[in-house]
Every structure is written in structure tokens, then in C-alpha cells.
KELO-274926 format. One line per field, with one value per residue (C-alpha): residue in three letters; x, y, z; residue number from 0. Coordinates in pm, whole numbers, plus 50000, padded with zeros to 5 digits. Layout:
N
type	(Ala_...)
x	(X_...)
y	(Y_...)
z	(Z_...)
seq	(NUM_...)
END
This chain:
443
type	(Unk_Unk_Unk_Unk_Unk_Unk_Unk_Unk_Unk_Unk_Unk_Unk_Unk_Unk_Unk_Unk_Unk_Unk_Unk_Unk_Unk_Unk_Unk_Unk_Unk_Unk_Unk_Unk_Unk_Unk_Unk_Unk_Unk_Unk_Unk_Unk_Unk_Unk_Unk_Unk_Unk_Unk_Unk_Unk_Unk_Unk_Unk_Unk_Unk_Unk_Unk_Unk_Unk_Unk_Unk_Unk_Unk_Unk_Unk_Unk_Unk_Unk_Unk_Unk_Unk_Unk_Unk_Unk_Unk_Unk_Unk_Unk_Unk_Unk_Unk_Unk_Unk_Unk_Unk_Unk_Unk_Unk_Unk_Unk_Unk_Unk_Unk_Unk_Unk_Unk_Unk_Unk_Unk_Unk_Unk_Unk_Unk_Unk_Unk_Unk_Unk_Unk_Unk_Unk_Unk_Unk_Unk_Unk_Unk_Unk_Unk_Unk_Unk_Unk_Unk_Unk_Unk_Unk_Unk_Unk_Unk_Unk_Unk_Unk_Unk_Unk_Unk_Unk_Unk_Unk_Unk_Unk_Unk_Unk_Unk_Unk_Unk_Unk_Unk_Unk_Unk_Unk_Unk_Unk_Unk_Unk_Unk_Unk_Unk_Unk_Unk_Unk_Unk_Unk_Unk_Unk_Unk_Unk_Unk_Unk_Unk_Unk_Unk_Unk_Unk_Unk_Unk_Unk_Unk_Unk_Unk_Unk_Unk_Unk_Unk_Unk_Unk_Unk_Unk_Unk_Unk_Unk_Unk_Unk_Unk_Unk_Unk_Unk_Unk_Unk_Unk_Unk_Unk_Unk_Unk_Unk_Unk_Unk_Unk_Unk_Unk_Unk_Unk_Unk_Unk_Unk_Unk_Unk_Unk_Unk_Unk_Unk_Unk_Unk_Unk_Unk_Unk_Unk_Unk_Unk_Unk_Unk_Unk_Unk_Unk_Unk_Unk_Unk_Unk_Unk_Unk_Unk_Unk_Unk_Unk_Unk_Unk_Unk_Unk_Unk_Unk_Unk_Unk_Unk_Unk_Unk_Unk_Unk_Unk_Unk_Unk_Unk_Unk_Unk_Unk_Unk_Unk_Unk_Unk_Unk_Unk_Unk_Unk_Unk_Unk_Unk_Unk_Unk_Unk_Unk_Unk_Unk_Unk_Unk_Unk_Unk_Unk_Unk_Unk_Unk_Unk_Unk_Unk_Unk_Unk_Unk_Unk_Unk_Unk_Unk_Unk_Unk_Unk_Unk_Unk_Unk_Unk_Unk_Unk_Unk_Unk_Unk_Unk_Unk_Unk_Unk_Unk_Unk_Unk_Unk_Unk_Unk_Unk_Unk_Unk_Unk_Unk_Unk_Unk_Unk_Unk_Unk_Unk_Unk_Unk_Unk_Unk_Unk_Unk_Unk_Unk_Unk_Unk_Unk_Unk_Unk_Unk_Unk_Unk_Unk_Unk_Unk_Unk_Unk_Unk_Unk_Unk_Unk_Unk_Unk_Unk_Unk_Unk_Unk_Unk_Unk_Unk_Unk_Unk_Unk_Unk_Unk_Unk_Unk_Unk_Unk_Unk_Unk_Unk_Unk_Unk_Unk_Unk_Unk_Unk_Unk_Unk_Unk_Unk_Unk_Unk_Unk_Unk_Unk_Unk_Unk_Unk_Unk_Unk_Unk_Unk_Unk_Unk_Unk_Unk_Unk_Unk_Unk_Unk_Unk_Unk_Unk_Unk_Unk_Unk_Unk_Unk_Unk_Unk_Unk_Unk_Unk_Unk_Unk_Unk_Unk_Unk_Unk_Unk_Unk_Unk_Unk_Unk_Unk_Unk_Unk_Unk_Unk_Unk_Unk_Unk_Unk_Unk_Unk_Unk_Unk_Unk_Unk_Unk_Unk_Unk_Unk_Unk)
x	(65755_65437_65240_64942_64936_65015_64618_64618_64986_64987_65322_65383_65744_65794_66043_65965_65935_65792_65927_66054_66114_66029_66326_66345_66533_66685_66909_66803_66388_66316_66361_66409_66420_66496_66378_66172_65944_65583_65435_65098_64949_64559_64473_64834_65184_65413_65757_65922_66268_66462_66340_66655_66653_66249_66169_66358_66146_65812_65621_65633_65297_65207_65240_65415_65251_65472_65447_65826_65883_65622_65683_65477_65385_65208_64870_64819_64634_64416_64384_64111_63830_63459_63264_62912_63123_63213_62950_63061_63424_63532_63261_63387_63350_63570_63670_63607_63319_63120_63210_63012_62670_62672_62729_62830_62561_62304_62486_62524_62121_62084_62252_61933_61869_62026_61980_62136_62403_62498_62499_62776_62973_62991_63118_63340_63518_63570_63758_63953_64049_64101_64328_64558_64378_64334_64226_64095_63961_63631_63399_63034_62728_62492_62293_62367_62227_62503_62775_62568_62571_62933_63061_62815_62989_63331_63282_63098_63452_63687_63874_63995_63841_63757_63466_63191_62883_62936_62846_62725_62445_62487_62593_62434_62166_61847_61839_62167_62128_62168_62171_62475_62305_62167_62453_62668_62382_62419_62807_62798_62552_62751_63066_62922_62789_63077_63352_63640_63376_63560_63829_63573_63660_63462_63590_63434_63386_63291_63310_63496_63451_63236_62954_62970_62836_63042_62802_62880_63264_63227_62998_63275_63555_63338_63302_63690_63779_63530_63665_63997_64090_63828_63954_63882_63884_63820_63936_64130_64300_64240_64164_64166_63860_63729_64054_63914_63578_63692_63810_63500_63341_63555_63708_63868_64070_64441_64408_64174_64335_64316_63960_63983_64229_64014_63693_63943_63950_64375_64485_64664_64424_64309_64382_64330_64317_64486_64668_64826_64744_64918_65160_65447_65282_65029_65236_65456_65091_64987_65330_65303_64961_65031_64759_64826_64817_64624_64801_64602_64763_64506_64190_64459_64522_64218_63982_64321_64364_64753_65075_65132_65477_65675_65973_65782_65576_65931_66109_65795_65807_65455_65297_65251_65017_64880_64499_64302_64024_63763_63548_63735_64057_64039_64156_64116_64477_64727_65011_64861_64832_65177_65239_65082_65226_65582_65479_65354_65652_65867_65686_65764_66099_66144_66274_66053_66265_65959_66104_65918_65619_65599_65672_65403_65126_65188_65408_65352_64987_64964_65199_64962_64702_64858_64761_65165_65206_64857_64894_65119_65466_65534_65635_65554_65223_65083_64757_64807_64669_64925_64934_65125_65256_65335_65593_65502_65136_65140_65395_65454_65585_65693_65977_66057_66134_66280_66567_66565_66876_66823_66506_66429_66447_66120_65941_65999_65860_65554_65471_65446_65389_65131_64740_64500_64624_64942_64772_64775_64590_64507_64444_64311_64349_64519_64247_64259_63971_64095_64275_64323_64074_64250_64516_64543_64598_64964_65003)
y	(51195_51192_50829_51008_51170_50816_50778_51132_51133_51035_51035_51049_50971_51142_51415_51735_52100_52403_52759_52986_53296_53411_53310_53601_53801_53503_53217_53040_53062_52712_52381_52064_51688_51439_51142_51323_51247_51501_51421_51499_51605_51585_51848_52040_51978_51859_51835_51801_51696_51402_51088_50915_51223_51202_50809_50766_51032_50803_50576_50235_50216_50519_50362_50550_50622_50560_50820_50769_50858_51129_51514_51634_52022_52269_52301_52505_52883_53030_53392_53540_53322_53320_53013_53113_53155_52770_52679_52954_52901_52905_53128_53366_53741_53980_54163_54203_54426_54245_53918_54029_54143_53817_53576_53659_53853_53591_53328_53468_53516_53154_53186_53333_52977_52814_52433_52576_52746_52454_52229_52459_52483_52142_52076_52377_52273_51927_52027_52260_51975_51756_52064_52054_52362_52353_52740_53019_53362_53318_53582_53496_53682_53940_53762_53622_53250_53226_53297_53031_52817_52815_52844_52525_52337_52473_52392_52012_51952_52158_52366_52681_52947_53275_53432_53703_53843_54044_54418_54599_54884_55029_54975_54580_54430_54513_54187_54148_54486_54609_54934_55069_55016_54693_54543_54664_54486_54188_54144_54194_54006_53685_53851_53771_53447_53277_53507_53242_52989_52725_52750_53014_53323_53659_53861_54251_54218_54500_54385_54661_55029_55116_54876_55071_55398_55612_55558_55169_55216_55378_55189_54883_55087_55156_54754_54711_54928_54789_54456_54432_54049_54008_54043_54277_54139_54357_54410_54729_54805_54509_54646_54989_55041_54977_55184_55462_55398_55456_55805_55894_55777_55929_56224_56320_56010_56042_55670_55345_55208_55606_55508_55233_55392_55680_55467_55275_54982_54957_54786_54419_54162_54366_54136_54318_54142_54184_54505_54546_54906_55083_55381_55361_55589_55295_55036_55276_55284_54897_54833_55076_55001_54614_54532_54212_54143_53789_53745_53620_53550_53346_53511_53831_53651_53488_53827_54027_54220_54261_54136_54197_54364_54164_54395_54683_54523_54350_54676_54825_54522_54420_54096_53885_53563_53325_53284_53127_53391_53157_53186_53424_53187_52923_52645_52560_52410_52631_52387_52487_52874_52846_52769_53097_53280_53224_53297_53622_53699_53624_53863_54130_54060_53887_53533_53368_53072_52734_52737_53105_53010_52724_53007_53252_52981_52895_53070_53347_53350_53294_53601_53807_53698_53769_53372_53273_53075_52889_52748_52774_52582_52293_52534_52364_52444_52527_52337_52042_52135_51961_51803_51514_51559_51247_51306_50967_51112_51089_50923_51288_51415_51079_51052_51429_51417_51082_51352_51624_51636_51945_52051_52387_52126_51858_52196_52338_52049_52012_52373_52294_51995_51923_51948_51801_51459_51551_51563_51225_51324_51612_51668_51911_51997_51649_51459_51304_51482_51370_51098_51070_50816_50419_50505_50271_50369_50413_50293)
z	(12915_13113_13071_13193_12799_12639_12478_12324_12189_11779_11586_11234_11036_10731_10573_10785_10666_10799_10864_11102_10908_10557_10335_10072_10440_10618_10529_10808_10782_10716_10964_10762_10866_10599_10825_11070_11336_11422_11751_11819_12170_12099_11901_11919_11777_12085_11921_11499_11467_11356_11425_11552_11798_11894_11875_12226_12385_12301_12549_12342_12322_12118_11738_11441_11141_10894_10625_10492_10110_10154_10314_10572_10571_10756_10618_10371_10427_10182_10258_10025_09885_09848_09917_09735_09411_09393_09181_08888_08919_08570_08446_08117_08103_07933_08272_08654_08671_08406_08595_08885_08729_08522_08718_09063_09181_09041_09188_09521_09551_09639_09964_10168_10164_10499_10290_09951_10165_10381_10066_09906_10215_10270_09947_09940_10300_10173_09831_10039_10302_09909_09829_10155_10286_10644_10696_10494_10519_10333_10171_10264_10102_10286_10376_10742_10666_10429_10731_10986_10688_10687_11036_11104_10874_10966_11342_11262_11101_11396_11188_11193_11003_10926_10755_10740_10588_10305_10341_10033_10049_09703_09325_09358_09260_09496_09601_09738_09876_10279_10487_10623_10992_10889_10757_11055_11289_11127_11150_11531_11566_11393_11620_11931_11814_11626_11682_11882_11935_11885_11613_11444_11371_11214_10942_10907_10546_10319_10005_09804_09852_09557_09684_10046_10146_10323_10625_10621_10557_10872_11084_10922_11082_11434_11412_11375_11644_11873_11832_11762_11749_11481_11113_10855_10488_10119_09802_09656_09345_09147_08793_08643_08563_08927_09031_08824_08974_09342_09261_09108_09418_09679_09549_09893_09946_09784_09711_09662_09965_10134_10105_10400_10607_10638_10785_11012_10792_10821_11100_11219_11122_10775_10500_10169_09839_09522_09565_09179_09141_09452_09463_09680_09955_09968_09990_10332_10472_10475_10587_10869_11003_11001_10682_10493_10079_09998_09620_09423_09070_08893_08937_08840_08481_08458_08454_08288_08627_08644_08769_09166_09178_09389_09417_09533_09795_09940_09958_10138_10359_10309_10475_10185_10153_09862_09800_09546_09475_09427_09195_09013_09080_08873_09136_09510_09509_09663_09479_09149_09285_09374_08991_08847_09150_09006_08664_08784_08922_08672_08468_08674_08660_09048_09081_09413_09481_09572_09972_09930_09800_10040_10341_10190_10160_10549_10813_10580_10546_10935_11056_10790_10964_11341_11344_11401_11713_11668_11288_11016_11139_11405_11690_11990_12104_11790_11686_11441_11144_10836_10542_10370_10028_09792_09530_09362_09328_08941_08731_08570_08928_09019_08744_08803_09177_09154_08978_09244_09390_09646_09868_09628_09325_09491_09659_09281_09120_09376_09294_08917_08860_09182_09208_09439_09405_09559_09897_10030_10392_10530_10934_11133_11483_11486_11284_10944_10759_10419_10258_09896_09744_09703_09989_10256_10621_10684_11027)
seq	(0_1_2_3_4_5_6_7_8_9_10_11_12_13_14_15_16_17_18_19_20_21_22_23_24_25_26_27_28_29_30_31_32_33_34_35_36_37_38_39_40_41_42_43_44_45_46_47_48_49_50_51_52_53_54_55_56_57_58_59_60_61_62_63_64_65_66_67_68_69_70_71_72_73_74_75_76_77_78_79_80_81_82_83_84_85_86_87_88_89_90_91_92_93_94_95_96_97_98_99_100_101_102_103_104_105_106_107_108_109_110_111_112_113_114_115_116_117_118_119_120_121_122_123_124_125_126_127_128_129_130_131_132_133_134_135_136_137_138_139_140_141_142_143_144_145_146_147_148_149_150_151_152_153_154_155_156_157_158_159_160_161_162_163_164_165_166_167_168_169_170_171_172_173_174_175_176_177_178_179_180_181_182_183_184_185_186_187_188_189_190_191_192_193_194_195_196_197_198_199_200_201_202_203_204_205_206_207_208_209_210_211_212_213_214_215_216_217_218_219_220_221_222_223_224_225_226_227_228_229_230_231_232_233_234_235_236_237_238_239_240_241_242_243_244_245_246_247_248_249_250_251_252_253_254_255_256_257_258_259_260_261_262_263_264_265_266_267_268_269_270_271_272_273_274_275_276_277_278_279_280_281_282_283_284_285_286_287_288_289_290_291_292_293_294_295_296_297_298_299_300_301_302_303_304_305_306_307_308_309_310_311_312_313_314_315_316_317_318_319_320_321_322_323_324_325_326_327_328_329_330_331_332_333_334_335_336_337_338_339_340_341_342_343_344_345_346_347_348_349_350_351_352_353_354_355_356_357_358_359_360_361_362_363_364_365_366_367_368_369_370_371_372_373_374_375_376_377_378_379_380_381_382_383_384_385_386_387_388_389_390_391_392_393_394_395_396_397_398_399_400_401_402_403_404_405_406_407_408_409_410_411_412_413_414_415_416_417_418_419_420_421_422_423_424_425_426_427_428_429_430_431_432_433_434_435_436_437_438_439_440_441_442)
END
């Protein structure tokens, strides 16, 4: 090994999992070391494997840190949040659409103030970092302070994620209002400024077609084609009644997702939330044109959305992630997600084993996002974003895993029984940006 590398080079020993294919299509998706070694190049993953194996390879100057009893993970991705909705997480209405007039829309007024703004998205990057979520696909407002707010605070703390300034020209509140041209003027203009500065990346985001002209669906599209390594992020068929809405709306679009494809909105990089209420045609058409489903099962229970149908979007072959929905979501912590996630599914009648869930809320949520090869697994190369997970992190899960006897049995009882305080550290592009209050350094 080089010497020349010796003062960048950081290794960590722990039990080792990450993926290499999604598990519900191949026995062989998931790379496991039971004593394993992670060796970190700077900001990027150099090599995972067994420690017996990787030890020899290391200059003996570079120290270990010894993380042994614990599991180290790829950090966790969060594919459909919003960050101005932090402070009304947990807010009661008796369904979606009444949600937003009474306390979203209020709420998100506050963010045409850069301080209020920068306040909320510092608090909201640390309790995601808290959570074991190193990236997300945020949800902004319109107004284009909130979206400096955010990528400021996102690049002070080098990590990697994406966002964008909401778009919404009708059916709102005046003061949360835009113009089709306006709010297309805006989003290039945050593009060109924060669009892969850094480890920041811009999200087209109209926020669901019955708050969008026709004129800004399009100008959205015009944006998407124009730059195609940006993402595109929305909502579609969440709830009936806003199902029932669209087709009021748009009588000349076959569907609620027809609606997007038509402006140009379908594409690689589209990550569309929710997605309860599609036909089978739909489901052919986001398969074929490469657009992504962020599941998100407890904001689904929580406003009395639906159940995501698990067997349908596998047989279409759908790219499938985990997201949190905040605020509609009722928690930041994909472990606690990954609890209402199997719930859901078990509702509809599908069994998703935890090594899935585990896949879905990484590798997963990465290929969705055409992000595979820079985060979600240890591939060589990739940048070191992971987490490390403490089975003895309450005496609850600390009795229960002490009886697992199989991998699927501790990722099982991580996904049920876990929470924030499951999350021992948390690092990011190789950095620790969070340890769990009262733990000591483990080097």
C-alpha cells in the first residue's frame, strides 16, 4: 500500500453489511463480514472485507477504531422529505388536503426568512445525521431563501444532498404563490448555483400537479430536459380525493401520473412519492422510463392515505426506496420507517424479509436515485458516508438481539425494535458528524 496515503487512511472494525443487489431477485445481493474491517481513503471508502484478510494490508501506523459488538452500515437514504414541515410534524387533521391548508401552508410562510430558514435547517440536518441519515431528497418551499437556507447548511456540514424550491402557481395560498415563468427562473437559477457544487445537488420540484399550471408543468419539463443530471421530485396518487382532483384538473391525461409524463416530468432521476393509487399501465410506464417510488408508509397511515402494494410494483419492476415524509411522516428515523414499512406490507399480503428493508433504505434508495457507485454500499470508490448501529442501544433491543441467532433475526429486530438511539455515530464523507450523547470515542 502506498505510505504516501498513510495520514488520510482511517479504519474502522466492526460487523460489516452493505449490498450489492436487491435481495427480493438475488440470493446473493448482500456482502456480510462478521468481524470486518472498513478502510477509509479521505473522504471515500478504499476497501470492506474481513479483518483477518484487510489488517495485513495496513501501514502500522494508521490506528483501528474499534467498533466490535456494533454493525456498521451504509448510511441511511431518505428519499422524500420536507425540511420546512419539521416544526408541525405531528400536527392532526382528518386527511391530506385539509393537512395542508391548516398547517402546512401556514407553516411554510416563515421560510422567506433566510434566519428562520437556516435555523430549521440546521436543526433538521442534525436530527437527520441523529437518525443515521446521511442523504435525502428534500422538499424546500417557493421561496428560493428557503433552498440557500438549506444547501448552506448542507455544504457547512459536506454532505450529500438533494433539494429544490418548491413550484406552485395555483390552488395555494397567495402568499406561497409563484408564476409558471417565475418559478421556472428561480429553479435555474439555484441549478447553476448549487447544482454539483460540492456534494449539492438540485431537485426540479413541482410540488403536486394540482398546485401547477399546465404552463409550469411544462416550463418543469423544459427544465428537466435541459438538464438532465439534475433530479426531478413530486407527489402523485397519494389519496383519493386528490386522485379525483387531478382528473378534474386534467381531463386529457389517462392518469395522475399521465399528467407528468406528458410535461416531460418521467425520466431517470424522477423520484415520485407515494404512488398507492396507480393502475398497472402506470406502474409499465415508471418502470420503462427509469422513475423511482420514495415509500412512504407512515405519513400513508398517519393522514389514512393507503397501503403501497408491494406485489404490484415488484412484478412491474419498479425502483423502490424508503422515505420518511416529513412532516406528514411521523419520524425522521428510517429504523422506525422500516417498522411501519413491514406492517404495510403485511397488509397487503407481501412478506419483505429486514435484509430488504435494509437494501431499500440504501443500495436501493441510491440505484433509484442513479446515485449507485457514489453512496449507498462500500464499493470501492464510493464516498464514505455510514453509520454504526448498536444492538445493546436499549436494554429492550439489548436482551432481544442477545437471542438472534441469524443476520435476518438482529436486522429484524433493529427494524422494530430501533429508533434514533440505535445510531451510535454517524459519518459523512469520512467524518464523524454525530455521536450518540454519553459515548466515548472508540479508538
Amino acid at each position: 500500500m502506498n505510505t504516501d496515503l498513510q495520514p488520510t487512511l482511517h479504519a474502522y472494525r466492526a460487523s460489516l453489511l452493505h449490498f450489492t443487489a436487491d435481495p427480493a431477485f438475488d440470493a446473493d445481493a448482500h456482502v456480510w463480514h462478521a468481524d470486518g474491517l472498513l478502510i477509509v481513503d479521505g473522504e471515500r471508502i478504499l476497501a470492506a472485507g474481513d479483518y483477518a484478510t484487510l489488517k495485513a494490508t495496513l501501514p502500522d501506523q494508521v490506528a483501528i477504531t474499534d467498533y466490535r459488538g456494533k454493525l456498521i452500515v451504509p448510511g441511511f437514504i431518505d428519499t422524500h422529505i420536507h425540511y420546512p414541515q419539521t416544526d408541525m410534524i405531528a400536527s392532526p387533521a382528518p386527511g391530506l388536503l385539509p393537512w395542508l391548508e391548516t398547517y402546512t401552508f401556514p407553516t411554510e410562510r416563515q421560510f422567506s426568512d433566510p434566519l428562520h430558514a437556516r435555523e430549521v435547517a440546521d436543526f433538521f440536518l442534525d436530527e437527520l445525521l441523529r437518525c443515521g441519515t446521511t442523504t435525502a431528497m428534500v422538499y424546500c418551499t417557493v421561496h428560493p431563501e428557503s433552498v440557500e437556507a438549506f444547501f448552506s447548511a448542507s455544504a457547512a456540514r459536506n454532505l450529500r444532498m438533494v433539494a429544490g424550491k418548491v413550484m406552485m402557481d395555483r390552488h395555494c395560498p397567495a402568499f406561497l404563490q409563484d408564476t409558471a415563468e417565475g418559478g421556472a427562473r428561480d429553479s435555474e437559477l439555484l441549478i447553476n448555483k448549487w447544482h454539483q457544487r460540492g456534494r449539492q445537488m438540485v431537485a426540479i420540484t413541482p410540488r403536486f400537479a394540482p398546485t401547477s399550471s399546465d404552463a409550469q408543468l411544462q416550463l418543469a419539463g423544459e427544465l428537466a430536459r435541459a438538464y438532465p443530471s439534475t433530479f426531478v421530485q413530486t407527489h402523485v396518487a397519494e389519496n383519493t380525493d386528490e386522485v379525483a382532483w387531478v382528473a378534474s384538473l386534467f381531463p386529457k391525461a389517462r392518469s395522475y401520473l399521465d399528467v407528468y409524463e406528458q410535461a416531460g416530468l418521467l425520466r431517470e432521476r424522477s423520484m415520485l412519492a407515494h404512488c398507492i393509487w396507480l393502475d398497472a399501465d402506470d406502474r409499465a410506464r415508471m418502470a420503462a422510463t427509469g422513475a423511482a417510488v420514495a415509500i412512504c408508509p407512515t405519513s400513508n397511515l398517519f393522514l389514512g392515505s393507503g397501503l403501497f402494494d408491494f406485489a404490484a410494483a415488484d412484478a412491474a419492476r419498479m425502483r423502490l426506496s424508503l422515505a420518511t415524509d416529513v412532516g406528514g411522516g411521523t419520524a425522521f428515523s428510517m429504523l422506525q420507517t422500516m417498522n411501519e414499512t413491514y406492517k404495510v406490507a403485511r397488509m397487503g399480503n407481501t412478506y419483505l424479509p429486514a435484509l430488504r428493508m435494509f437494501y431499500l433504505a440504501t443500495l436501493g434508495a441510491a440505484r433509484s436515485m442513479q446515485l449507485d457507485g457514489t453512496i449507498g454500499n462500500f464499493a470501492a470508490g464510493t464516498e464514505a458516508d455510514f453509520i454504526v448501529l448498536d444492538p445493546q442501544a436499549t436494554p429492550l433491543l439489548a436482551r432481544r438481539t442477545a437471542r438472534t441467532d441469524s443476520l435476518e433475526e438482529l436486522l429484524f429486530a433493529f427494524a422494530m425494535l430501533g429508533d434514533d438511539r440505535a445510531v451510535m455515530a454517524t459519518y459523512s464523507a469520512g467524518q464523524i458528524v454525530h455521536r450518540r450523547s454519553g459515548v466515548q470515542r472508540a479508538d
